[in-house]
C-alpha positions as CSV (number, residue, x, y, z in Angstrom):
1,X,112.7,-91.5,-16.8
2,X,109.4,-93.3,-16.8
3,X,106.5,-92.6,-14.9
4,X,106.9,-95.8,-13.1
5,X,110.7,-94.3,-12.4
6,X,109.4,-91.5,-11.0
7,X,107.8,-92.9,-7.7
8,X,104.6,-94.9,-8.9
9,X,104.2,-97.8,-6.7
10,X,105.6,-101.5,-8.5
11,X,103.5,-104.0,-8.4
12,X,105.1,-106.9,-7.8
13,X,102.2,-109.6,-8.8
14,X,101.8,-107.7,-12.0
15,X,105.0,-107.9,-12.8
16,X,105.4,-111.3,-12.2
17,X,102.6,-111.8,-14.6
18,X,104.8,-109.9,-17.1
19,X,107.7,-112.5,-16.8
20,X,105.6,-115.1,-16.6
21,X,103.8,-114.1,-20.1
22,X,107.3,-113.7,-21.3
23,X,108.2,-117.6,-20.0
24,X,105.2,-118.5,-21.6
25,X,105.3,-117.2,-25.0
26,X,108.8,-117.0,-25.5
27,X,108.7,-113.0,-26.1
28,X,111.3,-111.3,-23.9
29,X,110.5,-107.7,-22.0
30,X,112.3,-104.8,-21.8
31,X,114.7,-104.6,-18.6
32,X,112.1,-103.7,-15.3
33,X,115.2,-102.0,-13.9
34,X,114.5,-99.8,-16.9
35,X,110.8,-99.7,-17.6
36,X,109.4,-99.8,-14.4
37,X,112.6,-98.5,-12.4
38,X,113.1,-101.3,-10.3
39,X,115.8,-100.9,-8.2
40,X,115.0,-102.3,-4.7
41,X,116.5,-106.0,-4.7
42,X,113.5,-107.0,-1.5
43,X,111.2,-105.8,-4.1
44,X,112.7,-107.7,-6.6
45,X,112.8,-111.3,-4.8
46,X,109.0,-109.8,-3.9
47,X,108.5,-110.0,-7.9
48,X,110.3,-113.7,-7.7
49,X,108.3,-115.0,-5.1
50,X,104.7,-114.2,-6.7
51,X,105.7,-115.5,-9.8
52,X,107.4,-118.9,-8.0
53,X,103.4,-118.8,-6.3
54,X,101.4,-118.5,-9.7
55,X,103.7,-121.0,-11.0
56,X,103.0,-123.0,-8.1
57,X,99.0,-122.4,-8.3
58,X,99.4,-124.0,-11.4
59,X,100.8,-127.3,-10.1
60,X,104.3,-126.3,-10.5
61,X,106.8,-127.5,-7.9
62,X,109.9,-126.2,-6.7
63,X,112.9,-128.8,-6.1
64,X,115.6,-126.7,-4.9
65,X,117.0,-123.4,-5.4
66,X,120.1,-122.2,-8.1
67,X,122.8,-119.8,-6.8
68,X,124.0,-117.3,-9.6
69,X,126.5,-114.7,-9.3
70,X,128.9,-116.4,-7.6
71,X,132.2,-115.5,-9.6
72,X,133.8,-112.3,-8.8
73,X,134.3,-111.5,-12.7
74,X,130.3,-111.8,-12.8
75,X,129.7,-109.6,-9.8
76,X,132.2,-107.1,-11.2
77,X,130.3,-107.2,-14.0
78,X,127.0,-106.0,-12.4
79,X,128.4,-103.7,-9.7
80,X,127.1,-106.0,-7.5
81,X,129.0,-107.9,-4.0
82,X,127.1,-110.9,-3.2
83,X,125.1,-113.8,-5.3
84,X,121.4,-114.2,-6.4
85,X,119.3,-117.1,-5.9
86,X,116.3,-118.1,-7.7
87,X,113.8,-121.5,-7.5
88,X,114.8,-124.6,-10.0
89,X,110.8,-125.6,-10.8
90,X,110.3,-128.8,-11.8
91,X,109.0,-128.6,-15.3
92,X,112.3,-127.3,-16.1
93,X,114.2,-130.5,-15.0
94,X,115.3,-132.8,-17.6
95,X,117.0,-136.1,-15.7
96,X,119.7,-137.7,-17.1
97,X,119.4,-141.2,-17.9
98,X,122.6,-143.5,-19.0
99,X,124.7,-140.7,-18.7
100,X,122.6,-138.7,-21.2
101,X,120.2,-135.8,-21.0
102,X,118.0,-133.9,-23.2
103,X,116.8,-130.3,-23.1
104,X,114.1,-128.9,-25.2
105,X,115.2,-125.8,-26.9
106,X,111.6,-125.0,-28.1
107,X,110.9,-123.2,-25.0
108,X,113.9,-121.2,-24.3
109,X,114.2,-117.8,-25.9
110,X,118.3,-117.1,-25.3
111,X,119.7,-119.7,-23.5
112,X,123.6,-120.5,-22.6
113,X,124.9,-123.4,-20.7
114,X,127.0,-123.9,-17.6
115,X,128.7,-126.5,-15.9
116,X,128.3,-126.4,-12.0
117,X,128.0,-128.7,-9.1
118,X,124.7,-130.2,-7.7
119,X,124.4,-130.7,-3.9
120,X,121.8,-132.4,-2.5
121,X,120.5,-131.3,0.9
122,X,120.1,-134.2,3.3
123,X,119.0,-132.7,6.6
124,X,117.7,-129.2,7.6
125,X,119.7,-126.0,7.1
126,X,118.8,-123.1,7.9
127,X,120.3,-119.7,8.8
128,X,122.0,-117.5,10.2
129,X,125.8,-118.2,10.9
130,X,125.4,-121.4,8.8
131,X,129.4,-122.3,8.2
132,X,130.7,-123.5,4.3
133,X,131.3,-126.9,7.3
134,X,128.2,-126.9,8.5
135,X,126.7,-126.7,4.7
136,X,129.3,-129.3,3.6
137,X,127.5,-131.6,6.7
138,X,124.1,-131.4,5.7
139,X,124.6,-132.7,2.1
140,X,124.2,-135.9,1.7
141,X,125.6,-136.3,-2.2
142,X,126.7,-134.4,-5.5
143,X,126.6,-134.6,-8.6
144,X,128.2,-132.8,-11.9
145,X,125.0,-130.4,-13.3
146,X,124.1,-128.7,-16.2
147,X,122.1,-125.5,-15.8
148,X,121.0,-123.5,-18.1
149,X,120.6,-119.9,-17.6
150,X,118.1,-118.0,-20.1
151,X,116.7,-114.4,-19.5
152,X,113.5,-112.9,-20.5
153,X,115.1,-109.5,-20.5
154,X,115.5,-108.5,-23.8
155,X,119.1,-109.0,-25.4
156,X,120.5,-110.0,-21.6
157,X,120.2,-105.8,-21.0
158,X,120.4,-107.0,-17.3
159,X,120.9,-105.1,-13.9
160,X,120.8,-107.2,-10.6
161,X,117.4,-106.3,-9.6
162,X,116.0,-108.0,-13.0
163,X,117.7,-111.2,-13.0
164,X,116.6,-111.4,-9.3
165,X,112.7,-110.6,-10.6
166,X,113.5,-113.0,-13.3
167,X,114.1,-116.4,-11.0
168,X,118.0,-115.4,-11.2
169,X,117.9,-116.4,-15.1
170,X,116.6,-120.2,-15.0
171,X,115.8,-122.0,-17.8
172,X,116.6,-125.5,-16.7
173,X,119.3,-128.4,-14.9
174,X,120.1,-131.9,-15.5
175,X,122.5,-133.6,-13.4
176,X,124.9,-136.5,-13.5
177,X,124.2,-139.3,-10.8
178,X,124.7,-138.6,-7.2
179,X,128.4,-138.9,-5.3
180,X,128.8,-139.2,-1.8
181,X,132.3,-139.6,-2.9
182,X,132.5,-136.1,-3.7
183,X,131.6,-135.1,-0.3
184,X,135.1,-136.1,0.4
185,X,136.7,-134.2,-1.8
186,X,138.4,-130.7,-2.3
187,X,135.5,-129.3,-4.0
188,X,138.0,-126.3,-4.3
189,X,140.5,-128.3,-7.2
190,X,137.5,-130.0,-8.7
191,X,138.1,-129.0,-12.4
192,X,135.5,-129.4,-15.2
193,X,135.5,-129.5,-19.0
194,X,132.7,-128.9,-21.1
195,X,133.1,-130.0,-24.9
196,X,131.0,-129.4,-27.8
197,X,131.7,-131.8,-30.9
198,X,134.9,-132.5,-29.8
199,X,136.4,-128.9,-29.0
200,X,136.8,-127.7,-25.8
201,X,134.6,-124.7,-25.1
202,X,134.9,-123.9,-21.3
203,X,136.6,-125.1,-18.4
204,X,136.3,-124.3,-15.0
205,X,137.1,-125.4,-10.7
206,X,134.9,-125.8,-8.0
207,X,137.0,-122.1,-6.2
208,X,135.6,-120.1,-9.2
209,X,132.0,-120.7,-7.0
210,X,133.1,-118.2,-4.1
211,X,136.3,-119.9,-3.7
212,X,134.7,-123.2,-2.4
213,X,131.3,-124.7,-4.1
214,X,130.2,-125.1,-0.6
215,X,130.4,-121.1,0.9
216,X,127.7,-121.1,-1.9
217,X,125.5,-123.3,0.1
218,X,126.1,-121.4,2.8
219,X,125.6,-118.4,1.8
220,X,121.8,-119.3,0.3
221,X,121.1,-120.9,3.6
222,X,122.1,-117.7,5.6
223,X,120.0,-115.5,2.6
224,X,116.9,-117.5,2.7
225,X,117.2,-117.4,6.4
226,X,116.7,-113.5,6.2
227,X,113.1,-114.5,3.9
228,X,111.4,-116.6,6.6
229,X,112.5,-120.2,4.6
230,X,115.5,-123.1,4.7
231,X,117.1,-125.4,2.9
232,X,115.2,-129.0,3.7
233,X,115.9,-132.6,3.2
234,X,115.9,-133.7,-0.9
235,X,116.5,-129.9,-1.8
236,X,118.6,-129.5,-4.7
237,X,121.1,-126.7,-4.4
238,X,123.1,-125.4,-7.9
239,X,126.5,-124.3,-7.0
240,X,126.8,-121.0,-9.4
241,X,129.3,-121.7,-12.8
242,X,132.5,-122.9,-12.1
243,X,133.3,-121.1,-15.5
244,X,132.3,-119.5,-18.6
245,X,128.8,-119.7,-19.8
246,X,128.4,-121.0,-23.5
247,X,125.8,-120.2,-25.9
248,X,123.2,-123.0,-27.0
249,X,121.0,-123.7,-29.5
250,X,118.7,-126.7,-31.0
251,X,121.0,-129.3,-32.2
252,X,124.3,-128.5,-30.2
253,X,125.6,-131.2,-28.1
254,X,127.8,-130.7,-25.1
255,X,130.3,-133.4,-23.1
256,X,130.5,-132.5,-19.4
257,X,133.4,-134.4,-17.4
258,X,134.4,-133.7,-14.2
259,X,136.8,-135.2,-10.8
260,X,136.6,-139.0,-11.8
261,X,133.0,-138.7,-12.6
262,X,131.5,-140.5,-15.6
263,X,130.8,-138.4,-18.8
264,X,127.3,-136.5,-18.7
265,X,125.8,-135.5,-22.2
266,X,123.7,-132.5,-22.8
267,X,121.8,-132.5,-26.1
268,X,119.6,-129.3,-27.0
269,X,116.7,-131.2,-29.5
């Protein structure tokens, strides 16, 4: 057991630094679960949080927030009973345009992709005792999404509390064009593919994202509410994978296609 294990103090803004170096440079860390014995999940959205500030200090800016964890084979998995949540910043957003997006693999160090559903928040929510109804009611579209989850843990060697310190995994979104159509439908059934030169690599349904894409929603709105902060109006919220996550790399291309929507294309340049 490290030093740090043994009862030293973490400090959260240095360790924020650490990931943030890692983000930077593209050089992963060891797991902080391990080297620094991080085990408290407040202290670990404490680590998220300064580095979501430095970021900010910087001129990032943060456009929503990404739900992870949200399949019961994923918190099996981790030992874990509830979701994550990190910040999507916007550096990290790569908009779609004709159907088409493309993601910079320069800057990720071990990235996979996964097909989820976009919501976008249209009036205040905020917790507790917000209702999957209540979070269906205050979005005002969706959209098929891309995100891509990357980790600068070393090897994915992840526990809960360092995915948590690590912005739940981001790397980056796109998303498809906005639906209010899909407000109206059972976001439960909503299947997805996700092809990669003309295989089929994963599939997926809106229920793998705690049964409904929506209890997601509600669920960060009640967790935030329990750190001071809401969802607000133009918020993007990521949905969790609606199946399995699939390795990328520079030069893949992927074929999202979901519930009637059109096509969206994912290229890794």
């Amino acid at each position: 057991m490290s030093e740090r294990a043994a009862g030293t103090a973490i400090d959260a803004e240095a360790l924020a630094r650490r990931l943030d170096e890692a983000w930077e440079n593209r050089k992963p860390v060891a797991p902080l679960s391990e080297s620094e014995g991080l085990e408290d999940l407040e202290k670990a959205y404490e680590i998220q949080t300064s580095w979501s500030e430095l970021r900010l200090s910087r001129g990032e800016r943060i456009v929503g927030r990404k739900i992870g964890l949200t399949s019961l084979a994923m918190q099996e998995q981790l030992g874990v009973s509830e979701p994550d949540y990190g910040s999507l910043w916007e550096s990290r957003y790569f908009p779609a345009q004709g159907g088409r997006a493309e993601i910079p693999a320069e800057p990720l160090l071990q990235p996979f992709l996964e097909g989820e559903l976009a919501f976008l928040i249209g009036r205040p929510l905020s917790g507790p005792g917000v209702t999957l109804q209540q979070a269906l009611a205050a979005t005002d579209a969706l959209a098929v999404a891309v995100e891509v989850v990357d980790s600068r843990i070393e090897d994915w060697n992840i526990k809960l509390p360092d995915t948590i310190a690590d912005n739940a995994s981001y790397g980056g979104f796109t998303t498809g064009p906005w639906s209010r159509s899909l407000r109206e439908a059972d976001l439960r059934t909503v299947g997805m593919l996700i092809n990669q030169s003309g295989s089929r690599v994963a599939e997926g349904l809106g229920a793998a994202s705690l049964g409904h894409p929506a209890r997601a929603v509600a669920w960060l709105a009640n967790k935030l509410a329990s750190f001071g902060t809401s969802l607000e109006p133009g918020d993007i919220v990521l949905s969790g994978s609606l199946g399995r996550a699939v390795p990328a790399q520079q030069g893949d291309v992927f074929v999202l296609e979901a519930h009637g929507q059109p096509p969206l294309t994912v290229s890794f340049a």
